[in-house]
C-alpha positions as CSV (number, residue, x, y, z in Angstrom):
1,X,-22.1,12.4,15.0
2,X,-21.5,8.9,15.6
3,X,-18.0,7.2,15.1
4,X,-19.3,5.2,12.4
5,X,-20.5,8.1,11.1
6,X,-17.6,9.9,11.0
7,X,-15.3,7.0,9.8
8,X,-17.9,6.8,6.9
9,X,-17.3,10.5,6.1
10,X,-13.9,10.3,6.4
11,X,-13.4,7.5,4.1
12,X,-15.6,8.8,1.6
13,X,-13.6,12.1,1.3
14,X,-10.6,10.7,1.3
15,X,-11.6,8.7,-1.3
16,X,-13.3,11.9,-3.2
17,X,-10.3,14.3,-2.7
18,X,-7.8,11.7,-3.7
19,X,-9.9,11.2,-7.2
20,X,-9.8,14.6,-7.7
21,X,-6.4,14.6,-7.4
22,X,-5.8,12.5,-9.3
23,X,-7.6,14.0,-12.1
24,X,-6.3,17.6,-11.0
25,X,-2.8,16.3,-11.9
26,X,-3.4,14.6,-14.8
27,X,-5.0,17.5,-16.1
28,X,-2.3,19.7,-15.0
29,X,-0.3,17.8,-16.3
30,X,-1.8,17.8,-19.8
31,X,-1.5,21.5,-19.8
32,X,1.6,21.9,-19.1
33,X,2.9,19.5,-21.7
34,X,0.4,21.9,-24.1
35,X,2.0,24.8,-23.1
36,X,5.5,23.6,-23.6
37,X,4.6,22.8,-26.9
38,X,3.3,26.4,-27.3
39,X,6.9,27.6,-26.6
40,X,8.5,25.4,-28.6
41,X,6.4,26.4,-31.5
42,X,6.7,30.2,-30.8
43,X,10.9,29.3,-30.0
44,X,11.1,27.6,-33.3
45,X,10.5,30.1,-35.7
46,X,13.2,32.0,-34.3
47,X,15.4,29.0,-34.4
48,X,14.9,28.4,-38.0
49,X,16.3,32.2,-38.6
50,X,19.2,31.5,-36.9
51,X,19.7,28.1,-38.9
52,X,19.1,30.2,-41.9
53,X,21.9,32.3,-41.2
54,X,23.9,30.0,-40.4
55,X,24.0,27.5,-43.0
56,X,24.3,31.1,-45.1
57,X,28.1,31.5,-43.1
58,X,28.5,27.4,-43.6
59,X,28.3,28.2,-47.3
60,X,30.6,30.9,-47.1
61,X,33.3,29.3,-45.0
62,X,33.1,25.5,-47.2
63,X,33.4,28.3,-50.4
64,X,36.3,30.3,-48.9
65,X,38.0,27.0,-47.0
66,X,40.9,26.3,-46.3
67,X,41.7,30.7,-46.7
68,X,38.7,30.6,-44.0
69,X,39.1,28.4,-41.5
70,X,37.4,29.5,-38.8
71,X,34.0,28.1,-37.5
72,X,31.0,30.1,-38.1
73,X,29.4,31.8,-34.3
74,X,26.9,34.0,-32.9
75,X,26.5,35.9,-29.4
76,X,22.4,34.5,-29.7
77,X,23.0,31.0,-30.3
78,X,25.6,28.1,-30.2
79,X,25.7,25.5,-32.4
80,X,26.9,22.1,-34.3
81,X,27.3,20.3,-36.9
82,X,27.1,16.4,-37.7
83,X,27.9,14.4,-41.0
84,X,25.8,11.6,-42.2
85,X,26.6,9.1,-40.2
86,X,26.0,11.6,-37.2
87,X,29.8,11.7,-36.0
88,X,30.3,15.6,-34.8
89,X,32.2,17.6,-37.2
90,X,32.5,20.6,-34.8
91,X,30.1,21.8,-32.3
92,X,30.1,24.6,-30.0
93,X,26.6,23.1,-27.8
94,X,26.4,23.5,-24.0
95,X,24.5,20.3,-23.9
96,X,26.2,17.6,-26.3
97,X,23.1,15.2,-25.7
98,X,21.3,15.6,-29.4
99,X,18.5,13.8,-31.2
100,X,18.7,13.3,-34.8
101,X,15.0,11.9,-34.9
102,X,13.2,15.8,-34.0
103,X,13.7,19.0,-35.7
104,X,12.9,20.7,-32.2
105,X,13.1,19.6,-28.2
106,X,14.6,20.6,-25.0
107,X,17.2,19.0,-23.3
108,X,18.7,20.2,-19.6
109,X,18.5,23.9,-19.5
110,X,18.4,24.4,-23.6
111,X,16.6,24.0,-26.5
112,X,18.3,22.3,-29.8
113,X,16.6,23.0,-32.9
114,X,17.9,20.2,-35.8
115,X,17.8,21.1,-39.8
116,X,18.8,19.0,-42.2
117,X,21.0,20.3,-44.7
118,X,20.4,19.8,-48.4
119,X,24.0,20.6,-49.7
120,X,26.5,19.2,-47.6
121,X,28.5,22.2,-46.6
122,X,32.2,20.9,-44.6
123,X,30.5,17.8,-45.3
124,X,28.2,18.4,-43.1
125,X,24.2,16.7,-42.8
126,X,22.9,17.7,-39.5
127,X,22.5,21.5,-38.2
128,X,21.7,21.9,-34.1
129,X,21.2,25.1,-33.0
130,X,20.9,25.5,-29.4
131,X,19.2,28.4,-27.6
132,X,19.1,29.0,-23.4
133,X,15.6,27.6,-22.9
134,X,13.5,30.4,-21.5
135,X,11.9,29.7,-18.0
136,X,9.3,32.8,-18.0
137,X,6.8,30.8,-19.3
138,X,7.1,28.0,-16.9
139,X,6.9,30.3,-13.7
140,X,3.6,31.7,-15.5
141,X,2.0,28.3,-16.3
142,X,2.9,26.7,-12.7
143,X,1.4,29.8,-11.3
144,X,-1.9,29.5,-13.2
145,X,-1.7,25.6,-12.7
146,X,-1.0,27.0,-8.4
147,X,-3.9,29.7,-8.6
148,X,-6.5,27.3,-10.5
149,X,-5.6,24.3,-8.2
150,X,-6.1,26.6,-5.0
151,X,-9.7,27.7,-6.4
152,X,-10.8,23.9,-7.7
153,X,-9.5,22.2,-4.5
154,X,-11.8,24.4,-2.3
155,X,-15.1,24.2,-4.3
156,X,-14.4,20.7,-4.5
157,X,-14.1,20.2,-1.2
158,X,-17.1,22.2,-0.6
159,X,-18.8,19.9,-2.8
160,X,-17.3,16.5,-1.4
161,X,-18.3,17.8,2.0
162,X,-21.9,18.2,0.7
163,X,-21.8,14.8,-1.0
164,X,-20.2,13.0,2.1
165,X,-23.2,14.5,3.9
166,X,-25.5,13.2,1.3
167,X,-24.1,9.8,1.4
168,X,-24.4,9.3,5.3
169,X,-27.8,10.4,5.2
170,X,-29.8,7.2,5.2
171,X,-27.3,5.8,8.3
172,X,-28.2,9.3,10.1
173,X,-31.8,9.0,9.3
174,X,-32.0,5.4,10.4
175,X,-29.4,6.1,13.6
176,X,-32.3,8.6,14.3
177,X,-35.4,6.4,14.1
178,X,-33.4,4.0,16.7
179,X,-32.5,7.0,19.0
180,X,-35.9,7.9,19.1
181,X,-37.2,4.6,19.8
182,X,-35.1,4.0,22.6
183,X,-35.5,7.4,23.9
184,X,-39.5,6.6,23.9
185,X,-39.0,3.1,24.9
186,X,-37.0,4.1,27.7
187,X,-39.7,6.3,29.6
188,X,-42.3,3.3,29.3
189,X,-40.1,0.9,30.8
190,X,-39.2,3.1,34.2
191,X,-42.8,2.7,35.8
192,X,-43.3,-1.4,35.2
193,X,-39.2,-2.4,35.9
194,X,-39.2,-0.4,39.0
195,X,-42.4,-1.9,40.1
196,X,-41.2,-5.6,39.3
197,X,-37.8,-5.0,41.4
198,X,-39.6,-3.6,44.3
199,X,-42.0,-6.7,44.4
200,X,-38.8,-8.8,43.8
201,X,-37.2,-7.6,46.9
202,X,-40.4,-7.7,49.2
203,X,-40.9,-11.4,48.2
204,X,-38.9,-13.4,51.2
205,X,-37.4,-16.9,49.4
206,X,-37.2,-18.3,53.0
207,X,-40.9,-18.9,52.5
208,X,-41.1,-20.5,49.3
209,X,-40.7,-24.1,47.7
210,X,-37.9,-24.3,46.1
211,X,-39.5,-25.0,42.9
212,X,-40.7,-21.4,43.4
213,X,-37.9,-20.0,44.3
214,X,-36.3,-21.3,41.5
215,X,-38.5,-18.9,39.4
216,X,-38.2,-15.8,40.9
217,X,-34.2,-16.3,40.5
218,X,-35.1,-16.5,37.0
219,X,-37.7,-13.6,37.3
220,X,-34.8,-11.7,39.4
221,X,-31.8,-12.1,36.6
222,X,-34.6,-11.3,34.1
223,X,-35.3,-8.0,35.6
224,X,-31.7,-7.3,36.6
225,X,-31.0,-7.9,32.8
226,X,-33.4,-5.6,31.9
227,X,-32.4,-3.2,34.3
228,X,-29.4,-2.7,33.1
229,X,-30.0,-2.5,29.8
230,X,-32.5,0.0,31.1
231,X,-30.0,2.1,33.1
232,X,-27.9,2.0,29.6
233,X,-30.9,3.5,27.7
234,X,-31.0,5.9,30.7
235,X,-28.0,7.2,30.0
236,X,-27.7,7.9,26.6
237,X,-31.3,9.3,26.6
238,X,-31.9,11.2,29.5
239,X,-28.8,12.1,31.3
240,X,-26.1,12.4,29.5
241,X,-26.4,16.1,29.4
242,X,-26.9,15.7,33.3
243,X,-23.6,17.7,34.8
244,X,-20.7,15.8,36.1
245,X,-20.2,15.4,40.1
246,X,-16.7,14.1,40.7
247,X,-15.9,13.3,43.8
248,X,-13.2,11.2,46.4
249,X,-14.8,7.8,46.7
250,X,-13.9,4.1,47.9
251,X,-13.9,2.8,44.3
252,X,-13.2,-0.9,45.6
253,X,-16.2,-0.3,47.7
254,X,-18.2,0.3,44.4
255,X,-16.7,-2.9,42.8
256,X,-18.0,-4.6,45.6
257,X,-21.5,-3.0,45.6
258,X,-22.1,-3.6,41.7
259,X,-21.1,-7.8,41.9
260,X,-23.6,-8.1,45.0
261,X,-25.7,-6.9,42.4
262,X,-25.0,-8.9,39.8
263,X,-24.7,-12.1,42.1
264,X,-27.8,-13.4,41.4
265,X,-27.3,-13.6,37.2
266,X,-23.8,-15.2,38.1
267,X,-25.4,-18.0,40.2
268,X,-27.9,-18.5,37.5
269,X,-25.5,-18.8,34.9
270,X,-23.1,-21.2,37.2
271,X,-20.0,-18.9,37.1
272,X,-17.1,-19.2,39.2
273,X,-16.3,-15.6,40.3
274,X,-12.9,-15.0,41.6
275,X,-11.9,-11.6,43.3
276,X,-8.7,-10.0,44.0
277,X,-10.0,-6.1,45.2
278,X,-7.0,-3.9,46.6
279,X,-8.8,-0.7,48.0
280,X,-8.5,2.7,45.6
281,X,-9.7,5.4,46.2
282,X,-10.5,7.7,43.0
283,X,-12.0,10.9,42.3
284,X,-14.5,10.6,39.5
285,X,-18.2,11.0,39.7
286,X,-19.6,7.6,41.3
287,X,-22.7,7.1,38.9
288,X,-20.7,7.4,35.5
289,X,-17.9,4.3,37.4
290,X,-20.8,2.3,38.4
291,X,-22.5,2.7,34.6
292,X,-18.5,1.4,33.2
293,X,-18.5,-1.6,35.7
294,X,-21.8,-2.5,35.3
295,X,-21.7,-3.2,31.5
296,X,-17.9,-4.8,31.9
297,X,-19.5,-7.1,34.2
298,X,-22.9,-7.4,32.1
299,X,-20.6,-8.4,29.3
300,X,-18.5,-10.5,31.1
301,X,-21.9,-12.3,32.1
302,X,-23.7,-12.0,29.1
303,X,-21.2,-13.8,26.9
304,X,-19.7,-16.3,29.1
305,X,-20.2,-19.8,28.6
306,X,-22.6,-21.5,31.5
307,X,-20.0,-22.9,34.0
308,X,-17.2,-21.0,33.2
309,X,-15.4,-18.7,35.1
310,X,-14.9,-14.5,35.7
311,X,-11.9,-12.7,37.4
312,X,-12.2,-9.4,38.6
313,X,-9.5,-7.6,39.8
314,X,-8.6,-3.8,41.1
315,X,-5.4,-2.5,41.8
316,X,-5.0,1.8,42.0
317,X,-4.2,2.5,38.8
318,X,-5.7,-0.5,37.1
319,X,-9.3,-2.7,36.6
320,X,-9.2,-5.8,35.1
321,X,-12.2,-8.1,34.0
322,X,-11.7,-11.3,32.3
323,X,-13.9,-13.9,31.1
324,X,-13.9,-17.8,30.1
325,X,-16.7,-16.8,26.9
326,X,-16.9,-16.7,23.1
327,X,-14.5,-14.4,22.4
328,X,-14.4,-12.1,20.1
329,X,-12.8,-12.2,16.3
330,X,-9.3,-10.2,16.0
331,X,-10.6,-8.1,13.2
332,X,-13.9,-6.9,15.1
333,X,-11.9,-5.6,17.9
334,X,-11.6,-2.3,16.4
335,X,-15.2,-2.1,16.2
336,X,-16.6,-3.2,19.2
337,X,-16.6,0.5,20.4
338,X,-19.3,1.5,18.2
339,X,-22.2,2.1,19.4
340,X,-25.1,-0.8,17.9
341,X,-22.0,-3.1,17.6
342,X,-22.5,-6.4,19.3
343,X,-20.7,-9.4,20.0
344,X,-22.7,-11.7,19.1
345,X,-26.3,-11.4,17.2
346,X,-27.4,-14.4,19.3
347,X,-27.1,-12.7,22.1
348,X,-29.5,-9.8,22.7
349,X,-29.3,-5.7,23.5
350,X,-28.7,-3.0,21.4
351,X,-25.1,-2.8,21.6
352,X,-24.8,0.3,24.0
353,X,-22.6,-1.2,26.4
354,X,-18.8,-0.8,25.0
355,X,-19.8,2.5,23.6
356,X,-20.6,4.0,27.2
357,X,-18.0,2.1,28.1
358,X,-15.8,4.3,26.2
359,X,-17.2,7.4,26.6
360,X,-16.6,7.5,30.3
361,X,-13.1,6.4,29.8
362,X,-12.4,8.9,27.3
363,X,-14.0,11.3,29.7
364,X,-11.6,10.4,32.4
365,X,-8.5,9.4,30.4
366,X,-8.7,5.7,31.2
367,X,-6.3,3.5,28.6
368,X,-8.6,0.7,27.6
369,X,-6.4,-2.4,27.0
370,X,-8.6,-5.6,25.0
371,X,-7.5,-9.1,24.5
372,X,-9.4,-11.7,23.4
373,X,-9.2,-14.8,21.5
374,X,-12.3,-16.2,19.7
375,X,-13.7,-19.6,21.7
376,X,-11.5,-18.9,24.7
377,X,-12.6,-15.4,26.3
378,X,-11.9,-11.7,26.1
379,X,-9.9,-9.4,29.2
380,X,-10.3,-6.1,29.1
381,X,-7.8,-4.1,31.8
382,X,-8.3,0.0,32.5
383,X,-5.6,1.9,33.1
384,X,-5.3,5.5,34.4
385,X,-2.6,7.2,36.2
386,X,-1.8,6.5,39.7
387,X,-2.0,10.1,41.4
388,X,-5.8,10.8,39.9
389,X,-6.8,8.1,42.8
């Protein structure tokens, strides 16, 4: 699966499970506020016995006062009373916080219940009776809210998985055609390029005109051009399954070997190439190096402006390639390793270059570091630890 792929498939689930999640709470939510109004329902019957009673041992004491002049209580409730103008005429509540507006409601840890009195016994209006609210039925309702969430949250995410894969589809499908194409285009090309190089290199200059040779500089970057887009294809086609061969190897020696190769497309273009190669020596496997520096210098080429200028530069631990060309925009820079990304639509290629590019850095653990500012040219610098030289 390609990184756009994944990133697709990533965002969309994310998206999905945080939806769900949304809804999983509100609906959660909904049913615990249902059940709490369950137990208050089933709590307040009981509560308007005790009231019952109560008011019954009001009557008594406001009959009987001032011979009786002790508050009325009970081992299963507390409670208080309140005049008309809600001051407290005595109250024996855990939680003094009270609401004359309900008849039932929690509050902290206990449950008031309010009932308004119709003969105002000690001058009293307001009844609260308060009651230890009971916690049993919250443990039970979190549980099923715990058990039902478990059970949702994996069939949905059996189902978002299934939709993600429904919605990347089309960009698999159409990934697919272009693999295919370039796996198909990529065996016609080897017989005719390899023919027009070797005719290239038989063809001596010296004795030409040098209107002629001329064209067959321009006949020599074209094939070079394609040849490396045709080594690229290559890769990603036929050998990528191909085993890895590291080995110990002059990797400055390389460098060198890949701009001879690419000195003809430099002179054609007019760039200034500037060099500063310290030897290295690096164990890797030579072929998957010389694919990474050919498409940093392709690039380099590729998008510089004519006349303008490329530094190369090696140093163990480090390769650095940096280029006077159009830049590339800040917010695309996180993109560029994709593969099918290019850096310009004026510019041809399928966009394979930075994505191999990557893959054999990630292979080795090279640190790829970009800069680049749009009009005035990119550097891209490799870094990988001194002792794997």
């Amino acid at each position: 699966m390609l990184r756009s792929e994944r990133k697709s498939l990533r965002r969309f689930l994310v998206l999905y499970m945080l939806l769900m999640l949304g809804l999983f709470a509100l609906g959660s939510l909904l049913y615990y506020r249902s059940q709490e109004q369950v137990m208050l329902l089933q709590t307040k019957s009981r509560l308007m016995d005790y009231a019952a009673e109560q008011i019954r041992r009001l009557k008594r004491l406001h009959e009987h006062f001032p011979q009786q002049n002790r508050y009325p209580r009970d081992p299963r409730f507390r409670s208080a009373i309140y005049d008309l103008e809600y001051v407290k005429i005595f109250s024996t509540l855990r939680d003094g916080r009270v609401d004359f507006l309900g008849d039932i409601y929690s509050v902290g840890d206990v449950i008031h219940y309010v009932k308004i009195l119709d003969n105002y016994y000690l001058g009293a209006k307001y009844l609260f009776v308060e009651v230890p609210r009971d916690r049993s039925w919250q443990q039970a309702v979190l549980g099923r809210i715990a058990l039902a969430g478990t059970v949702l949250g994996i069939l949905l995410a059996l189902l978002g998985y299934s939709l993600a894969r429904l919605f990347v589809r089309p960009m698999r499908q159409s990934i697919r055609l272009l693999d295919d194409f370039i796996h198909d285009t990529t065996h016609e090309l080897n017989t005719p390029l390899s023919s027009i190089l070797a005719n290239i290199e038989m063809i001596d200059p010296a004795a030409m005109k040098e209107g002629d040779r001329r064209r067959l500089e321009r006949i020599g970057v074209a094939a070079r051009t394609v040849s490396t887009l045709y080594e690229d294809l290559k890769f990603l086609t036929l050998e990528r399954h191909r085993p890895v061969r590291d080995e110990r190897f002059s990797l400055d020696r390389l460098l060198k070997e890949r701009l001879d190769y690419f000195e003809v497309m430099l002179r054609s273009k007019q760039l200034e190439l500037r060099t500063d190669i310290a030897p290295v020596t690096i164990r890797a496997d030579r072929r998957l190096l010389a694919r990474l520096i050919d498409n940093l210098l392709s690039n380099a080429i590729k998008y510089n402006r004519r006349g303008g200028r490329i530094e190369v530069s090696l140093r163990p631990g480090s390769l650095r390639i940096a280029d006077t060309g159009v830049g590339i925009d800040e917010e695309a820079l996180e993109q560029i390793f994709e593969r099918y990304r290019r850096f310009d639509s004026s510019e041809g290629g399928f966009g394979l270059g930075l994505d191999i590019v990557k893959r054999i850095a990630d292979r080795y653990g090279f640190v790829i570091d970009i800069r680049s500012r749009k009009g005035e040219g990119t550097e891209i610098t490799l870094s990988w630890k001194a002792e794997e030289e």
